[in-house]
N, C-alpha and C positions, 0 to 999 in steps of 0.2 A: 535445092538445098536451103534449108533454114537461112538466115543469114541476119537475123536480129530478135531482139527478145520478145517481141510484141508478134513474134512468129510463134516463138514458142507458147507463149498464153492461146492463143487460137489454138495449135496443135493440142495444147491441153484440153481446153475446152472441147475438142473434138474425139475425144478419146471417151472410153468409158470412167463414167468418174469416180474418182478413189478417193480413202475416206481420210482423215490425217487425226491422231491422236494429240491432243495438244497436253503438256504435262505443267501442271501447275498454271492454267490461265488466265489469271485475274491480274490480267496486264493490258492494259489501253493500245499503247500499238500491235501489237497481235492479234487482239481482238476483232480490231480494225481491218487486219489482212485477212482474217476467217471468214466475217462477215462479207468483205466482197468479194473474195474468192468462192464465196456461195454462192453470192448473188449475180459473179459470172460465169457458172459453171465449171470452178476448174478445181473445186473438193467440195465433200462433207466435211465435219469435222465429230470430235466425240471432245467437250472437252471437261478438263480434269482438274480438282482444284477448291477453293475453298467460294461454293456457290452462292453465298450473301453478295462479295466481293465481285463475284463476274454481275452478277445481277445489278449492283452501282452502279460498276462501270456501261454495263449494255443498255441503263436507262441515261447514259450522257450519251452515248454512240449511236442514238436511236438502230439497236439493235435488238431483234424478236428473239429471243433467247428460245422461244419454243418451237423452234426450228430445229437446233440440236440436240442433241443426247448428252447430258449433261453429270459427270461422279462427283461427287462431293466428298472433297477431303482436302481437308483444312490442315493436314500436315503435307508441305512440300516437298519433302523424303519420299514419302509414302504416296503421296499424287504422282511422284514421278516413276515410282516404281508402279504404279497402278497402270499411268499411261503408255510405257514402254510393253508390261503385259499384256493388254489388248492389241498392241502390232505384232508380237512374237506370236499371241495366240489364232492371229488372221484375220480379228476382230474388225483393225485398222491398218491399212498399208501401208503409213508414215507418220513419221515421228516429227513432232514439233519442241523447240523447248521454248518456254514461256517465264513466270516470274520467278525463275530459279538459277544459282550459280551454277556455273558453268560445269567445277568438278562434282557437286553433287549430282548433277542432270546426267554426266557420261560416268558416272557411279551405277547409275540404275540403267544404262544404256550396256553397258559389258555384265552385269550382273549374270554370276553363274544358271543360275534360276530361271528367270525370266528375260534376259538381257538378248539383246541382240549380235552376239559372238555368233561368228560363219568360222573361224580359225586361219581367217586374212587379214592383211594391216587394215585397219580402218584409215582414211584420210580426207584431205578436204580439196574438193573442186570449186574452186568461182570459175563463171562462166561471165564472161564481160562484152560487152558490147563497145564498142572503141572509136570514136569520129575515123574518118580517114582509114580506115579499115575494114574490107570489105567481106567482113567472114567475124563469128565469134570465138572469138577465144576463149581457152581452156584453162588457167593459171590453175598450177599443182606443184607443192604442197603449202597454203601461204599462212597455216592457222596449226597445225595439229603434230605432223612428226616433224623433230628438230634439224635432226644432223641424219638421215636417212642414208643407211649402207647402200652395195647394190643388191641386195638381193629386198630391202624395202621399196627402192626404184622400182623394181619391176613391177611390184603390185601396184604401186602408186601409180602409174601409166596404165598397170591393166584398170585397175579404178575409174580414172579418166574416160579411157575409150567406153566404157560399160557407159558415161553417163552419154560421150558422143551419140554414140551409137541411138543411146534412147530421144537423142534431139535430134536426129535424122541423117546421123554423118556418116555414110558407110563404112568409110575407109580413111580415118581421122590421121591428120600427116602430126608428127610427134618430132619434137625441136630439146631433145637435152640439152638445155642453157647453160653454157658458162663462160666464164670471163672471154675467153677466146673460142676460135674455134680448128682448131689442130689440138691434137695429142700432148699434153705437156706431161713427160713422167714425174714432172713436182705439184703438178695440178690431179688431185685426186679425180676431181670433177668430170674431167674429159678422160682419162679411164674408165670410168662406170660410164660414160655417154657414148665410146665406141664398142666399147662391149656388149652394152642394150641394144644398140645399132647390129650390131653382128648377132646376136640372138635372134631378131626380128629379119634378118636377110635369111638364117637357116629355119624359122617357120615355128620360134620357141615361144616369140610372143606373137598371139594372132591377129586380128581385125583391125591392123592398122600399118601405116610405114613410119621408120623411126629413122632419124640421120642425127648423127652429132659425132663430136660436140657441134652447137652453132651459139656465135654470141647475138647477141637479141635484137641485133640489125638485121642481119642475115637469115634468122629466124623469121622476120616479119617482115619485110621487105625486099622485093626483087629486085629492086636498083641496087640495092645496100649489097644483096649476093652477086649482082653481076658484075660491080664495083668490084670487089676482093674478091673475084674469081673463084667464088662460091658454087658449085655445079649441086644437081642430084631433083629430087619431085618433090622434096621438104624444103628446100632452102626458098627465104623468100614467102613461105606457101606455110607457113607452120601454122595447126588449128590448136593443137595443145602446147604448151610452154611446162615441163618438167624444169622446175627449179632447183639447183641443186642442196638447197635448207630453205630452214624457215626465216631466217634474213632475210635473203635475196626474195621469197616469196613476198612474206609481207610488207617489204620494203616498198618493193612494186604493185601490191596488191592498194595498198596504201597511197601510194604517190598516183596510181586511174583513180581510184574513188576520189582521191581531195584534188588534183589537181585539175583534173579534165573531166568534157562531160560525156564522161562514160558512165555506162549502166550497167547493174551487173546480178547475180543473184548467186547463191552457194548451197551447199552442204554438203553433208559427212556422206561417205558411201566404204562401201567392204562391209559393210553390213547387212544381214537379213533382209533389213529395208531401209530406205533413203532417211536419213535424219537429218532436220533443219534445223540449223543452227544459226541463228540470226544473232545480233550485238543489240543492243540499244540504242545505238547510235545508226543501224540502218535505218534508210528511209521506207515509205509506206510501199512503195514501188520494189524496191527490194527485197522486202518480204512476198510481196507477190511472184514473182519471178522466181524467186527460191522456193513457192510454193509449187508453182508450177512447173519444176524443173523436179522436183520430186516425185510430182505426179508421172509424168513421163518416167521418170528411172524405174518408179515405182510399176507401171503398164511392161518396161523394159524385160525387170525381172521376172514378172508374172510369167512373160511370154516363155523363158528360159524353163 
């Protein structure tokens, strides 16, 4: 089983290579990740965007610009709807976004037209790498839905396992996080966490085992569950962390990136195809990793 990222870039690498549409690219870190994620085998790219501007920047980045496939359009609106229509239309298997806001990028990402709507939640996976932890975790949802019912739970877990599954994990053990871990009927949280629990015992959700509630000792730690008399094949063992908001997500999602040297890599999925969604504040290694976490969803779905 996989068991760190630098697993996962080889697994990409070793797969057949898929192509990533970048929307809007005349962005120096991005460019940067295109560039050596070609130049280690783990995508093409197409990219999209206003082509005087890539070309600046790929003569500081000593980058061959004529290696890729290159649209020109100088309107970022209209780059990003260009770039999402070549993945919808097959052209490209994933979506990157590059020098554009955030809400116009997933503008042209749901776009009736050309967008990438399947007619399930879209949501966001980080996959982290964690000192002292011997397995990758899954944190879901720390960027995208807010306050998520249970019936957005569900998807948000089937999301998850879709990307396990594409990074080798058969049977991904699934840890409804919250405060505690018993049933509290003033605790919304742990309601939706044994009810997903009880779906996934009668065979409602598939390709993976679910136990909760668990709080995020007992979730990641065996001692921590044998401690508090934590029983079950999740406790202790948890590969996904269902968060129960975006609080709790990005709080934690937050607190590995700045505090510890964890590594990590993300994007959107419930969509058509994998879209990368990177900050400006990731680093160069993150974006790789998120590229190549793509790639793999992206091989994932194909096979489907």
């Amino acid at each position: 089983m996989i068991k760190n990222l630098q697993e996962v870039l080889e697994k990409a690498k070793n797969q057949e290579t898929k192509k990533i549409a970048v929307a809007v690219a005349q962005d120096r870190p991005v460019l940067e990740a295109i560039r050596d994620a070609k130049e280690q085998g783990i995508s093409e790219a197409i990219l999209v965007g206003d082509k005087a501007k890539m070309e600046a920047i790929a003569a500081e980045i000593e980058m061959d610009l004529t290696k890729f496939e290159i649209v020109n359009e100088e309107n970022p609106v209209k780059a990003a709807l260009k770039a999402v229509e070549l993945v919808s239309s097959g052209k490209a298997d994933m979506l990157m976004k590059g020098l554009i806001d955030t809400a116009n990028f997933l503008r042209a990402v749901l776009n009736k037209e050309v967008g990438l709507r399947t007619g399930k939640l879209m949501s966001h996976v980080a996959v982290f790498e964690i000192p002292k932890i011997d397995r990758l975790i899954f944190l879901t949802d720390a960027a995208f839905n807010m306050y998520p019912e249970l019936k957005d739970k569900i998807d948000i877990v089937k999301n998850a396992v879709t990307v396990a599954h594409a990074v080798g994990i058969e049977t991904p053990k699934v840890a409804p996080v919250c405060a505690v871990e018993v049933v509290n009927p003033s605790m919304q949280a742990t309601i939706d966490a044994s009810i997903i629990s009880k779906m996934n015992d009668r065979g409602q959700i598939k390709g993976c085992l679910i136990d909760g509630p668990l709080a995020l000792d007992n979730a990641l730690s065996v001692e921590a569950a044998a401690h508090k008399g934590v029983k079950g094949e999740v406790a202790g063992r948890a590969d996904i962390l269902l968060m129960p908001n975006i609080e709790a997500g990005n709080i934690m999602y937050k607190t590995l990136a700045y505090t510890t040297e964890s590594k990590s890599g993300a994007l959107l999925v419930g969509t058509s195809a994998p879209v990368v969604l990177t900050s400006r504040n990731d680093s160069h290694e993150t974006k790789m990793n998120a590229i190549a976490l793509a790639a793999l969803v992206a091989h994932q779905l194909k096979r489907k």
